[in-house]
C-alpha positions in Angstrom: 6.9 30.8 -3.6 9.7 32.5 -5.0 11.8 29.1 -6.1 14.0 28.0 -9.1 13.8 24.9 -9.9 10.8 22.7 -9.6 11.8 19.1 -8.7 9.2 16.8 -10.5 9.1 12.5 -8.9 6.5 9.8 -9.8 4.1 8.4 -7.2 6.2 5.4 -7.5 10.1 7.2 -6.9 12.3 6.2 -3.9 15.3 9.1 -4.3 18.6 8.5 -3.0 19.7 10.8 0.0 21.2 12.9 -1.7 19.4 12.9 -5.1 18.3 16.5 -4.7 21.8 17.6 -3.5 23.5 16.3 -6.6 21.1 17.5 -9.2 21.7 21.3 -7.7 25.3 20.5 -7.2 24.9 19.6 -11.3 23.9 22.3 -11.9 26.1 24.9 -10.6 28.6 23.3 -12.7 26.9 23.2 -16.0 29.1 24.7 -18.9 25.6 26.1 -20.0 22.2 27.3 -18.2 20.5 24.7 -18.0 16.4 24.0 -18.1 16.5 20.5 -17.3 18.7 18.3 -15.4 17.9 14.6 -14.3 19.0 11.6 -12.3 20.4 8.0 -13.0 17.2 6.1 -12.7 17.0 2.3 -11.7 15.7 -0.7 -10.8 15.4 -2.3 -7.4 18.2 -4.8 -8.1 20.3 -1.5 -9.4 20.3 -1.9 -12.8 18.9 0.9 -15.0 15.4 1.1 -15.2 14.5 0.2 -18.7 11.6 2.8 -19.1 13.7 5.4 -18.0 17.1 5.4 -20.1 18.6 8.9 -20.5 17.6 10.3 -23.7 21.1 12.2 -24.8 21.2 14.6 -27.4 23.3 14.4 -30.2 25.9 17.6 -30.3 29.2 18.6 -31.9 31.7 16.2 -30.2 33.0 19.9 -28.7 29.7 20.0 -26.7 29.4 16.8 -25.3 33.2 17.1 -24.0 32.0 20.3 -22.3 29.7 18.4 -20.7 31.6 15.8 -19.7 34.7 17.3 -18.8 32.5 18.5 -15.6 31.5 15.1 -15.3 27.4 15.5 -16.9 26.0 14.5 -20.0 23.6 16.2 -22.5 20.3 15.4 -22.4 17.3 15.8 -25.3 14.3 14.5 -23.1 13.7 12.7 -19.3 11.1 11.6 -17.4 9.1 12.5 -14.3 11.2 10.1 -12.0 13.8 12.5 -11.1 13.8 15.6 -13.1 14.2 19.5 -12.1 12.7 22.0 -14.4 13.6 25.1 -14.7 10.8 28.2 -13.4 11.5 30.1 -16.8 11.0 27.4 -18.4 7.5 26.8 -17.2 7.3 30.2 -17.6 8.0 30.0 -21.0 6.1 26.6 -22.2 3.8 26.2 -19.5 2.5 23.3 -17.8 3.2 19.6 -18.9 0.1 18.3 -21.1 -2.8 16.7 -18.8 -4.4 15.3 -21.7 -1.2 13.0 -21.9 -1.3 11.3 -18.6 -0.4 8.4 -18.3 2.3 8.0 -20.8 5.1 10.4 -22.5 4.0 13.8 -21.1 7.2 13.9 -19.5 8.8 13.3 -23.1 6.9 15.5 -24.6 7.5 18.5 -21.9 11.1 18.1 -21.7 11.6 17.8 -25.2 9.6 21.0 -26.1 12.0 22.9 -23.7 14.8 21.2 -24.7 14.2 21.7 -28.3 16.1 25.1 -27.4 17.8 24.9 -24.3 20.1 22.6 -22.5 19.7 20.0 -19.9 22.0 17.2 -18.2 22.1 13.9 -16.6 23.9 14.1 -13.4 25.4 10.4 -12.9 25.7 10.7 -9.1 22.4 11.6 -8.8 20.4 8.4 -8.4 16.5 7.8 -8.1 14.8 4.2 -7.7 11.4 3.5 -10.0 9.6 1.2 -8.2 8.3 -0.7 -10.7 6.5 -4.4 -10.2 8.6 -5.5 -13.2 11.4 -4.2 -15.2 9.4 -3.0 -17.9 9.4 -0.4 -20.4 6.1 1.3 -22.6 6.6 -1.6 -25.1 7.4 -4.5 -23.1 4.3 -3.5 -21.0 2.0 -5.1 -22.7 -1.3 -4.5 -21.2 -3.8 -2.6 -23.2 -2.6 0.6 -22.2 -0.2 0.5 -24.7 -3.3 2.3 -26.3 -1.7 5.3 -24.9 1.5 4.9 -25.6 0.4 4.5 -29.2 -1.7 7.6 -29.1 0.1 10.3 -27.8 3.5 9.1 -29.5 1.4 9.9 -32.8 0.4 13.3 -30.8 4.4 14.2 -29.9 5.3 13.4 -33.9 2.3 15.9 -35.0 3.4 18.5 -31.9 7.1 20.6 -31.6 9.1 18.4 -29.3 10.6 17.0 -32.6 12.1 17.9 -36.1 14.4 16.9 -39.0 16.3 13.9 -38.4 14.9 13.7 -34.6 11.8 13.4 -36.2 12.4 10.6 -38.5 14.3 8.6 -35.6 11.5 8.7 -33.3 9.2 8.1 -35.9 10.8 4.7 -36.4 11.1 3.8 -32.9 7.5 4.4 -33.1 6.7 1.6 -35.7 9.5 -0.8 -34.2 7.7 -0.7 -30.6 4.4 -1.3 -32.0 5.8 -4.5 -34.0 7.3 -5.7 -30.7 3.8 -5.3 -29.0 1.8 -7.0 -31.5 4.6 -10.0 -31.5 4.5 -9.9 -27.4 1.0 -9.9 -27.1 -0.7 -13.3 -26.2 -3.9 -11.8 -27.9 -3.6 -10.8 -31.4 -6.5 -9.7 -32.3 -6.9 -7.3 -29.0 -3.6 -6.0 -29.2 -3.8 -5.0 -33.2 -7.5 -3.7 -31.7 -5.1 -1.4 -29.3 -2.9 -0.5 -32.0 -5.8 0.8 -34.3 -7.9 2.7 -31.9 -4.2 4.5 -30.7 -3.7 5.4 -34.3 -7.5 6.7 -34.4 -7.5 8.9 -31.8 -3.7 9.9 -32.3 -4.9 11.4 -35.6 -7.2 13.8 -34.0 -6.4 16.8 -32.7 -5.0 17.3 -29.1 -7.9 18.2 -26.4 -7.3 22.1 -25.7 
């Protein structure tokens, strides 16, 4: 239909009034293009939402007081809860990965663009995840942490990632998969999770 940006919420997203008006208002006062920019997301008692932490990137201090000299921060991945993308930059990468669904294809999308371009968190923009709990993808522990497991192997194997990115989100991987299996009132189900994740992660993505 002719629009710029594409403004991407979960099922389970209350936005502020004016979350939309502040992400725009972000980004006409970017110090770079921008591909990406994304809200404050939190809880229903107002504290951030543990699953949705902004992911900021790691730039020359120079950058970063670019950034927040026009009061944003940079950003090297967000989630679906509040997030504009850019239309060249589905242009560009295409759609996020189906085959993800339901966890980290909103890591893995963002990343990819933002591998190469830039993207900010706009603090006054604020977005509530509805959540039952306070959780995130490790202290959930139901058994679809299966997927978690899975497509976190998939995002190591894919481009989202390199160097010392790599190795830090490697690590992450094995730490949240020892909290799981320490969490999980069921041993022997949970380590049966774990295994069949690391299976299927090591196969190649569906096409």
């Amino acid at each position: 239909a002719g629009y710029e940006w594409i403004w991407l919420l979960d099922d389970d997203t209350f936005a502020d009034e004016r979350c939309l008006e502040t992400l725009l208002a972000g980004v006409e006062r970017a110090p770079r293009r921008p591909s990406v920019m994304t809200s404050v997301v939190r809880w229903r008692d107002g504290s951030l939402h543990p699953m949705n932490r902004p992911w900021l990137r790691l730039v020359p201090r120079g950058r970063y007081a670019e950034a927040v000299a026009t009061g944003l921060a940079p950003i090297r991945a967000a989630t679906f809860v509040s997030t504009m993308v850019h239309r060249d930059a589905v242009a560009r990468h295409g759609l996020p990965p189906g085959h993800y669904f339901v966890w980290l294809d909103d890591i893995q999308y963002t990343a990819r663009i933002l591998r190469e371009g830039d993207g900010y968190i706009v603090p006054e923009s604020t977005a509530v995840h509805w959540t039952p709990k306070a959780y995130d993808t490790v202290t959930d522990t139901r058994d679809r942490f299966y997927l978690k497991v899975r497509n976190q192997l998939w995002l190591l194997r894919g481009p989202s990632f390199g160097g010392l990115e790599w190795i830090g989100y490697a690590r992450a991987w094995l730490r949240g998969i020892g909290t799981y299996l320490r969490r999980s009132d069921d041993k022997a189900r949970a380590l049966a999770t774990v295994l069949k994740g690391i299976r299927d992660g090591m196969r190649r993505e569906p096409a």
